[in-house]
C-alpha positions in Angstrom: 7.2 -1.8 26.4 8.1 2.3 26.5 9.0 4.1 23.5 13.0 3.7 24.6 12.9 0.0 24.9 10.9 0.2 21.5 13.4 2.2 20.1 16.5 0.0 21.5 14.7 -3.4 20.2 14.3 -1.7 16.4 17.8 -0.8 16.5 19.0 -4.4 17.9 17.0 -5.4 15.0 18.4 -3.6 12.1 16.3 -0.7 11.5 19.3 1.5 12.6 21.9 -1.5 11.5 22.8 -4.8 13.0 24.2 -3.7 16.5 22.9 -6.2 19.0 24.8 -5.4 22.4 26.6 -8.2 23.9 23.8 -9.3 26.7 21.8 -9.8 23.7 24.0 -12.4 22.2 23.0 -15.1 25.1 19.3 -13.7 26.0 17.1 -16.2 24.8 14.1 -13.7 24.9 16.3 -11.9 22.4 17.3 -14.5 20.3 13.0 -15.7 20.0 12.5 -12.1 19.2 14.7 -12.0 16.5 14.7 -15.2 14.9 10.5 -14.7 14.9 11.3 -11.5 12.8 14.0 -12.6 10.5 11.6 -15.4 9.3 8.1 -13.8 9.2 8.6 -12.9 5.5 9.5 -16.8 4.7 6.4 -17.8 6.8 4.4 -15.1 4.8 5.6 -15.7 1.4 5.0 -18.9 2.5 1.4 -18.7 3.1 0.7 -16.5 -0.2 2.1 -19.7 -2.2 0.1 -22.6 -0.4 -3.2 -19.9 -1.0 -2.4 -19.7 -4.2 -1.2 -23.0 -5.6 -4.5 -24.1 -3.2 -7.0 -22.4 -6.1 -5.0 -24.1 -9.0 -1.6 -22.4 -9.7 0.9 -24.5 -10.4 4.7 -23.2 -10.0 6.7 -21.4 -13.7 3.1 -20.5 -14.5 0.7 -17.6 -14.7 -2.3 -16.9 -13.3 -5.0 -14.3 -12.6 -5.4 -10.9 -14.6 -9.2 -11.9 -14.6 -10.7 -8.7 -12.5 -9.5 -6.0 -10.6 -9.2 -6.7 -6.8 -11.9 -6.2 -4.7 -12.9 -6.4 -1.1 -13.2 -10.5 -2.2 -9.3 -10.4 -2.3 -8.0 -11.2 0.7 -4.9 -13.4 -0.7 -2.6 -10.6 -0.6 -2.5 -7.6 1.7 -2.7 -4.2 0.7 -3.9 -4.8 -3.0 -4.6 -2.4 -5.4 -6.9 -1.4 -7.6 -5.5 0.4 -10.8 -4.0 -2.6 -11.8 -4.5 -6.5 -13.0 -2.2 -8.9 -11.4 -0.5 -11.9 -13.0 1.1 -13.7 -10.2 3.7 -16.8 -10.8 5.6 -18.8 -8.0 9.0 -19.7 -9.5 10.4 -23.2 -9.0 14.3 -23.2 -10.5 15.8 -26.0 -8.5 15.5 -27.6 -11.8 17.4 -24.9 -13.5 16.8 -21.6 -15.4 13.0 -20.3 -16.5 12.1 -18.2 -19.3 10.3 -15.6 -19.1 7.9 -13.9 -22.4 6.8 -10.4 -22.3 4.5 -9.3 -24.8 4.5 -6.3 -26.7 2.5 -3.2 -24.1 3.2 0.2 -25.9 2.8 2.7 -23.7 0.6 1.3 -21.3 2.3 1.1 -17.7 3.4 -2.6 -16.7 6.4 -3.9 -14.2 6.7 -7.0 -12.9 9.1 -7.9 -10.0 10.9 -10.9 -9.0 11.1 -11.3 -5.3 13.2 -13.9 -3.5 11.7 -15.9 -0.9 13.0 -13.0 1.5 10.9 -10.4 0.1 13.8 -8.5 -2.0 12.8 -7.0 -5.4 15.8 -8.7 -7.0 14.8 -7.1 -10.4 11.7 -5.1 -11.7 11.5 -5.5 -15.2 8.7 -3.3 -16.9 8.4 0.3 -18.2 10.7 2.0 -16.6 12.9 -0.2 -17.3 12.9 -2.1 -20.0 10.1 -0.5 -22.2 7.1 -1.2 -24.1 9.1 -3.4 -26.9 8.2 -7.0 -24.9 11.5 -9.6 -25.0 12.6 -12.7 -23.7 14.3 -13.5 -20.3 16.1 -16.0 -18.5 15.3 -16.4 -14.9 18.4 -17.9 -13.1 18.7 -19.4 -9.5 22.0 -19.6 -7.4 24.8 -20.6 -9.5 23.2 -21.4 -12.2 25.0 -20.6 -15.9 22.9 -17.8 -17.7 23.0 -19.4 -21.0 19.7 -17.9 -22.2 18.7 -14.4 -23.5 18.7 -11.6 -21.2 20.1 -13.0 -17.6 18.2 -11.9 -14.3 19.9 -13.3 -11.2 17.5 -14.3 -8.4 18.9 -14.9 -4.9 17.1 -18.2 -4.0 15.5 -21.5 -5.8 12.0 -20.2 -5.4 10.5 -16.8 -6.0 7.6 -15.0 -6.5 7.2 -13.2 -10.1 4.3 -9.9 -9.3 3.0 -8.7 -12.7 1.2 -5.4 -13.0 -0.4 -3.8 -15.9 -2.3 -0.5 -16.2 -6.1 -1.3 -16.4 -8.6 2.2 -16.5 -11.7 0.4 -14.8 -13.5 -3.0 -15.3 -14.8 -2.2 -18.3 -11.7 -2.8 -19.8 -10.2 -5.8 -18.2 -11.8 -8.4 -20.7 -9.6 -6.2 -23.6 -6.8 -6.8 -21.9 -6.8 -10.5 -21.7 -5.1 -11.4 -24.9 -2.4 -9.1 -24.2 -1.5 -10.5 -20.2 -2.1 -14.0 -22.2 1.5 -12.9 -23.5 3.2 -13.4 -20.3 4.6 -16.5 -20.1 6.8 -18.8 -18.3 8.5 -22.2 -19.1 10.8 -24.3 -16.9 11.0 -27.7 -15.6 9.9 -27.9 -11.6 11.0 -29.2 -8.7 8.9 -31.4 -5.7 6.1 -29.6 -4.1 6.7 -27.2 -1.7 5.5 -28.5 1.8 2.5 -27.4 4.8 4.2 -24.8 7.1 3.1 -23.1 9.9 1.7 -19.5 10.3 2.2 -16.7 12.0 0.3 -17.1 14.9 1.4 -20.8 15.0 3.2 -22.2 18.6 7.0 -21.7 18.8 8.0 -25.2 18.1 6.0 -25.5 14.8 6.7 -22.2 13.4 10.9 -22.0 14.5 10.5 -25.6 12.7 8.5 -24.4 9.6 11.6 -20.9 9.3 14.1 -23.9 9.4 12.8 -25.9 6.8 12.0 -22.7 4.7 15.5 -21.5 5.3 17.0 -24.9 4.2 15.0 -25.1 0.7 16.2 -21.3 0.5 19.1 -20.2 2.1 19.7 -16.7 3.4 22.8 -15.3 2.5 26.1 -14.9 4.0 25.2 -11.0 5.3 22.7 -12.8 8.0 24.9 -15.4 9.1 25.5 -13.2 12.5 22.2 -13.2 13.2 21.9 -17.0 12.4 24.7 -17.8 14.5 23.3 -15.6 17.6 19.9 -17.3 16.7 20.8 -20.7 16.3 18.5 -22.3 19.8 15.7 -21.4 17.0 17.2 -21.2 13.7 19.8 -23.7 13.8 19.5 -26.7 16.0 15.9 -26.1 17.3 16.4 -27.4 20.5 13.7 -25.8 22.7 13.9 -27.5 26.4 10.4 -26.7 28.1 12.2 -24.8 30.8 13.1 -22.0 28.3 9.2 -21.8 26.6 8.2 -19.0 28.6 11.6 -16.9 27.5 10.8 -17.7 23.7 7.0 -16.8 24.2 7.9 -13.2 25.8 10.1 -12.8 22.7 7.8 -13.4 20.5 5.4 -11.2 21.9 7.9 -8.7 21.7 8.1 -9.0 18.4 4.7 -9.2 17.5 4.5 -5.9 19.2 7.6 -4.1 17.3 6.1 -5.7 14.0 2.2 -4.2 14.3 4.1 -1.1 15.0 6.9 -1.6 12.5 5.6 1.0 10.7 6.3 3.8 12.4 10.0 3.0 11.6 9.4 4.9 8.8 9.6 8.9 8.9 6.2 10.7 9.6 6.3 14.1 7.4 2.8 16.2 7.4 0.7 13.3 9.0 1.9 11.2 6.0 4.5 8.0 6.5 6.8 7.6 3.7 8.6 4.7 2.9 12.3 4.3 3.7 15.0 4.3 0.9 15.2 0.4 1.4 12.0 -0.5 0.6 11.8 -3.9 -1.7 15.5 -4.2 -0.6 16.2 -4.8 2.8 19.5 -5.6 3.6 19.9 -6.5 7.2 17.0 -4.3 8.0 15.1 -7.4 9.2 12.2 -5.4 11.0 11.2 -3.2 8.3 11.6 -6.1 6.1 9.0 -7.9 8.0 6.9 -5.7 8.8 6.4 -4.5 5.1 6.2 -8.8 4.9 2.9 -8.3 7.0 1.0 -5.3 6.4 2.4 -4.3 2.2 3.9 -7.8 1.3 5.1 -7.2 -2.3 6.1 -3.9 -2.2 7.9 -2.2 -5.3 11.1 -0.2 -4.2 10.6 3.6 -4.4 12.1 3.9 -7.7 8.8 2.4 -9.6 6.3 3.2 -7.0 6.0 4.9 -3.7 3.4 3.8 -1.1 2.4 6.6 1.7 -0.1 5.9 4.8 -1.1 8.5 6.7 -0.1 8.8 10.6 -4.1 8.7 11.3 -5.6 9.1 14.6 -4.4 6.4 17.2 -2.0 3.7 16.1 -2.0 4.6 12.6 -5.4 4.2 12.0 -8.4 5.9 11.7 -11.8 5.6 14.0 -14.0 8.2 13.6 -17.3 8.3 11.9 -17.1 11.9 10.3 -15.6 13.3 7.2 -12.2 13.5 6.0 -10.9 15.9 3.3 -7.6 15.1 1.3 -6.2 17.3 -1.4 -3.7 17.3 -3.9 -2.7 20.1 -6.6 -3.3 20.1 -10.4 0.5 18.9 -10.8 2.0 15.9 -9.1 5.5 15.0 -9.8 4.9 11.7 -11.4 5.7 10.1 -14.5 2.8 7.3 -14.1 -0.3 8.2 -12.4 -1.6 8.3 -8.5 -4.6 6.4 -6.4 -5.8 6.6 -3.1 -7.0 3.2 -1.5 -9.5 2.0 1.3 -8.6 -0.4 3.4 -10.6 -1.8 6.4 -7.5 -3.2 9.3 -7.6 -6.6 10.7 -6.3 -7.6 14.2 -3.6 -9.2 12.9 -2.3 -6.2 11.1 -3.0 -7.1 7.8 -5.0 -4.7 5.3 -7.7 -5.4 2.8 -10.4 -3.4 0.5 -13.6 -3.1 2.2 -17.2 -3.6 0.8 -19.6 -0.4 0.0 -22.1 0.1 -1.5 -20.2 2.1 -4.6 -18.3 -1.1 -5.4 -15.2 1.7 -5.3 -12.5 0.9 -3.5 -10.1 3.7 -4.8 -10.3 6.8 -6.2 -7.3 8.2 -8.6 -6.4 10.7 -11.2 -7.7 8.4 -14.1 -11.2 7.4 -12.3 -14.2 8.4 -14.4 -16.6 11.1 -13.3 -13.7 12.8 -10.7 -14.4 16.2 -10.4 -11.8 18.7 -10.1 -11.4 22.0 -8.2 -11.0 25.2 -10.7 -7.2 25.1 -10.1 -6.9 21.7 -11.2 -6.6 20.0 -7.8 -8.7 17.3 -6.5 -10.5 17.1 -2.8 -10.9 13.1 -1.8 -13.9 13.0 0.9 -12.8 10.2 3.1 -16.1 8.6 5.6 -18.5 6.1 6.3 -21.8 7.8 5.2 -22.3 9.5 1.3 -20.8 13.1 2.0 -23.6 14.1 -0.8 -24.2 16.8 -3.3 -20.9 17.3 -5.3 -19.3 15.9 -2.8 -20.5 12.7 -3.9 -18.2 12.0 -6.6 -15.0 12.3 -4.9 -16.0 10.1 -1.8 -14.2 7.1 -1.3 -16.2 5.1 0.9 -15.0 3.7 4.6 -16.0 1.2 6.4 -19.5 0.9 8.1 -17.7 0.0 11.1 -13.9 -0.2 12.7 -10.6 1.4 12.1 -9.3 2.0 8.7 -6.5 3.4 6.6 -5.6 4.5 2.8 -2.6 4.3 1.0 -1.3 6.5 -1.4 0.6 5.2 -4.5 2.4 7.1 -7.1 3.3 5.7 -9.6 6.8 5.9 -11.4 7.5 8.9 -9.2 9.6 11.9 -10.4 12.7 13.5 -8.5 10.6 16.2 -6.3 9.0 13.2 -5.6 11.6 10.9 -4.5 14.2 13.7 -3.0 11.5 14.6 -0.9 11.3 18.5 -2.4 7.3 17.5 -2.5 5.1 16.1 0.1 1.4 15.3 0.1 -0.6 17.4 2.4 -2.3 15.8 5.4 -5.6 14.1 5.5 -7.7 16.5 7.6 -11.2 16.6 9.2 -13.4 18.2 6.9 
């Protein structure tokens, strides 16, 4: 595919808005494209449920908070590792949940409700609601708000993300009385069922979008693309004569999708997020590809997530050293980290074993040394840069591409208006 056609296919596909030309309309190529993008997140969220509820968890209940994330993780892409995560899958076919949140001062916590399409439909921590704890009621469609403090989620199920502010391992088992404070209570439905996967045949995973799509319904903003999709989202009627059309969409989209990143605007060697992030719209190839490579995303507002441009299709390959740098002062509220991550094929992203156990390095990680104006240099490689050095080094992996993300957390104006920009990530 050449960069125009790329660019033509993103914008058919809402990263530019919904403005499919008319050919499109009755190109079944088109339509497997499409309908393949507008239900990866459902097939994703999907899979991060069945993992999930595989170890133990049932739904309207809590779990994990237990250790940090480490290069074990491999659950949930792009995980970090300043924070313990309380993870919940909501059931309210059965009608409202509440929600407990304990008491957390001024320690940093959110935690974000996401609809089966992968929308932040509320993030409820210290930005916005404080350190005082409180009760809420968790409503699905149409269902009366009779409880204490309302939030309005846009399908049955849901995924509730909690994150609070841990400063290393050492601390985690201190913590455990207060994450015992989060708590849900609801009655649940029926099981959710076995669906297919990504890299499942047409047939099984169009079938597996429909049934996902049934249980949750997308709204009516999508029902243009539905209606222009329905051969795969509606009826499902495949006939073998049109399976090599669907496959060469799909493929298609597979390609826009590992590349879906680059949607977003490269400043200084650094990708930054797009003012939609957590909150897609009808921006259905962002949406998915954050789905695959960042599912869970916060919007901008509570954190923003940066990955460098690297050195060939956004990663990096080389086996030198890297230098990144950042001043005394960042325009945050909260704090910043820098995350390893070794790539998979697939396009997914996940912490990588070394021999420091350290998997990011951040302004609140013990024995940083500082530069005598304040800043911080980040040596980024495979081998121990050594000396002073030492301390600073975030360890790659032995072998293959990687990347880093940078999050910053709570993230002030400067940050957000775009008046400050992290420097690139250079060869050292």
């Amino acid at each position: 595919m050449t960069r125009r056609e790329l660019m033509l296919a993103m914008s058919a596909l809402g990263l530019s808005g919904l403005a499919a030309p008319a050919s499109a309309q009755t190109d079944l190529k088109a339509a497997a494209r499409d309908a393949w993008i507008f239900g990866l997140p459902l097939i994703e969220m999907a899979l991060t449920r069945a993992r999930q509820m595989k170890q133990g968890l049932p739904p309207n209940f809590f779990a994990g908070g237990r250790a940090l994330a480490d290069h074990t993780a491999r659950a949930v892409t792009t995980p970090n590792n300043d924070t313990l995560y309380l993870s919940a899958w909501l059931d309210l076919t059965e009608g409202p949940v509440t929600l407990t949140v304990p008491e957390t001062g001024d320690r940093y916590w959110s935690l974000a409700v996401m609809d089966m399409y992968t929308n932040n439909n509320a993030v409820l921590g210290s930005r916005t609601v404080g350190g005082g704890g409180g009760t809420f009621t968790l409503c699905g469609p149409g269902q009366p708000s009779g409880g204490p403090n309302p939030v309005r989620i846009a399908t049955p199920h849901a995924w509730a993300l909690a994150r609070v502010l841990v400063d290393g391992p050492e601390e985690v088992a201190a913590l455990q009385p207060l994450l015992r404070g989060f708590k849900l209570s609801g009655k649940a439905g029926k099981p959710p069922g076995v669906y297919a996967q990504r890299d499942a045949d047409p047939a099984a995973y169009f079938a597996s979008a429909r049934e996902l799509m049934a249980s949750d319904p997308a709204t009516a903003m999508d029902l243009r693309l539905i209606r222009r999709t329905a051969a795969l989202l509606g009826e499902g009627q495949i006939a073998p004569a049109d399976l090599p059309a669907v496959a060469a969409g799909i493929a298609e989209a597979r390609g826009l999708i590992m590349g879906g990143f680059g949607s977003q605007k490269v400043i200084g060697g650094w990708r930054y997020p797009r003012a939609n992030l957590g909150d897609y719209g009808q921006d259905y190839a962002y949406r998915a590809a954050v789905a695959l490579g960042g599912l869970g995303a916060l919007p901008p507002a509570e954190a923003l997530y940066m990955r460098p441009e690297g050195e060939k299709d956004g990663l990096f390959h080389g086996d030198g050293l890297y230098r990144f740098s950042l001043p005394a002062d960042v325009p945050l509220s909260g704090f910043w980290s820098l995350s390893m991550y070794e790539a998979t094929p697939d396009g997914q992203f996940f912490f990588t074993d070394n021999p420091l156990k350290r998997y990011a390095i951040g302004d609140r990680s013990k024995g940083l040394r500082r530069r005598r104006d304040g800043g911080v240099d980040v040596w980024i490689g495979r081998s121990d840069p050594g000396g002073e050095r030492s301390a600073n080094w975030l360890p790659a992996p032995k072998t293959g591409p990687f990347t880093v993300t940078w999050r910053g957390y709570l993230p002030g104006p400067a940050l957000l208006n775009g008046e400050w920009r992290l420097s690139p990530i250079v060869r050292a």
